[in-house]
VEXDREN-2710 file (C-alpha; in Angstrom, 1 decimal):
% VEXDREN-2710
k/r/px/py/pz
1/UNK/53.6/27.1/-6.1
2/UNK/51.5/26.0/-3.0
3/UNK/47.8/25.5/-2.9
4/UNK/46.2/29.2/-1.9
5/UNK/42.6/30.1/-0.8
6/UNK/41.1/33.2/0.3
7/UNK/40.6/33.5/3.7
8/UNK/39.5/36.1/5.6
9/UNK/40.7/38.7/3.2
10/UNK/44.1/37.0/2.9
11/UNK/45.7/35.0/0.5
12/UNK/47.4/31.8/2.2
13/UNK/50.1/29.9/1.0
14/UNK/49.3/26.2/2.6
15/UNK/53.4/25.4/3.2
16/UNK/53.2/28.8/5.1
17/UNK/50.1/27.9/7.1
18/UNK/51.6/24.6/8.2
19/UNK/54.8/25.6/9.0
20/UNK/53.9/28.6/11.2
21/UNK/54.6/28.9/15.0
22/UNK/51.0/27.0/15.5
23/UNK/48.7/25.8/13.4
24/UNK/45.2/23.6/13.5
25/UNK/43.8/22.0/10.6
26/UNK/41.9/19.0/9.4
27/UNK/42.2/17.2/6.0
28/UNK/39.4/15.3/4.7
29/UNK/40.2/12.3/2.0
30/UNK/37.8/12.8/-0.9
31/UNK/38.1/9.0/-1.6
32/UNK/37.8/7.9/1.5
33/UNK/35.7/10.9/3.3
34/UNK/38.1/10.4/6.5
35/UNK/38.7/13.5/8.1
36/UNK/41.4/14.2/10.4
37/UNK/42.4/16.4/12.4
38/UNK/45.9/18.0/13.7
39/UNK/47.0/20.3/15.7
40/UNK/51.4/21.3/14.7
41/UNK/53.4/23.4/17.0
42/UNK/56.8/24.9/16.3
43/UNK/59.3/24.2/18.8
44/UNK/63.5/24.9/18.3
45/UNK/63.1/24.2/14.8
46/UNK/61.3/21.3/14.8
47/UNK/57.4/21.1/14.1
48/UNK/55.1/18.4/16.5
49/UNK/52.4/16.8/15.0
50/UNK/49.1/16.1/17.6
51/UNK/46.8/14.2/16.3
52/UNK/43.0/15.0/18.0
53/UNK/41.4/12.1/19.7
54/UNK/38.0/11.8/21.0
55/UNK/37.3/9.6/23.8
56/UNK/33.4/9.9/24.3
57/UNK/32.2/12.9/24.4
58/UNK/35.7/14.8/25.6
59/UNK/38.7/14.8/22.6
60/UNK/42.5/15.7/23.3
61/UNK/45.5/15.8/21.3
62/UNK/47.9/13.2/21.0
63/UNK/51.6/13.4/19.9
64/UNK/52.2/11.4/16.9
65/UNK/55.7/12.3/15.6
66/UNK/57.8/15.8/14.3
67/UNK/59.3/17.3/10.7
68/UNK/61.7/19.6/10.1
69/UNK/62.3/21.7/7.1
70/UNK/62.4/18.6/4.8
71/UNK/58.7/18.1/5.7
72/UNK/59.3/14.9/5.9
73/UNK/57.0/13.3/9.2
74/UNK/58.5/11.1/11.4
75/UNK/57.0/9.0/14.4
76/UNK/59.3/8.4/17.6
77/UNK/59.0/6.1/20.5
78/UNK/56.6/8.4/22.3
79/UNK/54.8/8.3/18.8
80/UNK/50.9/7.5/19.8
81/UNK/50.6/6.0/16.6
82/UNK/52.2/3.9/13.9
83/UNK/53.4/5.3/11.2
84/UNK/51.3/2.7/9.4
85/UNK/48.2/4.2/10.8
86/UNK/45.4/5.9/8.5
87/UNK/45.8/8.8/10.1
88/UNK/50.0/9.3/10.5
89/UNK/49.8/8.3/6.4
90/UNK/47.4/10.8/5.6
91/UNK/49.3/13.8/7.2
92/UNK/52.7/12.2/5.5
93/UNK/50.4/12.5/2.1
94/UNK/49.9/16.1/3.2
95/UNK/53.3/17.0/3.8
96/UNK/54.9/15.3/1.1
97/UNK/52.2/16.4/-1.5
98/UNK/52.0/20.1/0.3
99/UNK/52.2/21.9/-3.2
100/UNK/49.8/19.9/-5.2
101/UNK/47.6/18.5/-3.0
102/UNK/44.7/16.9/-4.4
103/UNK/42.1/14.1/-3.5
104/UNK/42.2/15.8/0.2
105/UNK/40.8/19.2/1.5
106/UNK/42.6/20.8/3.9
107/UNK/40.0/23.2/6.8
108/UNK/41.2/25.8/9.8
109/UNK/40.3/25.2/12.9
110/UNK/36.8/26.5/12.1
111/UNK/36.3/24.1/8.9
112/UNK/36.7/27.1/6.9
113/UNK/37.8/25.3/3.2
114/UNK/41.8/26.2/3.0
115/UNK/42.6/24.8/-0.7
END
């Protein structure tokens, strides 16, 4: 049902990646070639989205909003972003498209291809 790829001798199910107690990923937009990349935590139930920021040569992670089981992403006021943002819209495509995800490509941490 969700997009799998072998990965180090394990076959992952993408919702399952995501959704786990921590997880760091990048998607790439084949149209566009953008590539961002996230870093989702689980806290009491609730998933928070960073987005990775790079300020010269140093990058950190910025809060840009939370799901829940609905996967459905939502900013709040300590959002770093707008929700009309490239990159808060590209991991709402994600979510929301999690099971049939095409046009994007989805790395680990170590730009290993996930999908």
């Amino acid at each position: 049902m969700y997009s799998q790829k072998f990965m180090g001798g394990i076959i992952m199910n993408m919702k399952t990646y995501v959704t786990a107690r921590e997880a760091h990923f990048t998607l790439e937009s084949q149209k566009t070639s953008a590539r961002y990349t996230y870093k989702v935590n689980l806290y009491n139930g609730t998933w928070f989205v960073d987005l990775k920021v790079f300020t010269g040569r140093k990058s950190t992670y910025e809060y840009i909003g939370y799901f829940r089981k609905d996967l459905v992403l939502r900013a709040s006021v300590t959002s770093a972003v707008s929700p009309v943002t490239p990159m808060f819209q590209a991991m709402k495509y994600f979510l929301n498209h999690i099971g049939d995800l095409q046009n994007i490509i989805v790395y680990d941490n170590s730009f290993t291809e996930l999908n």
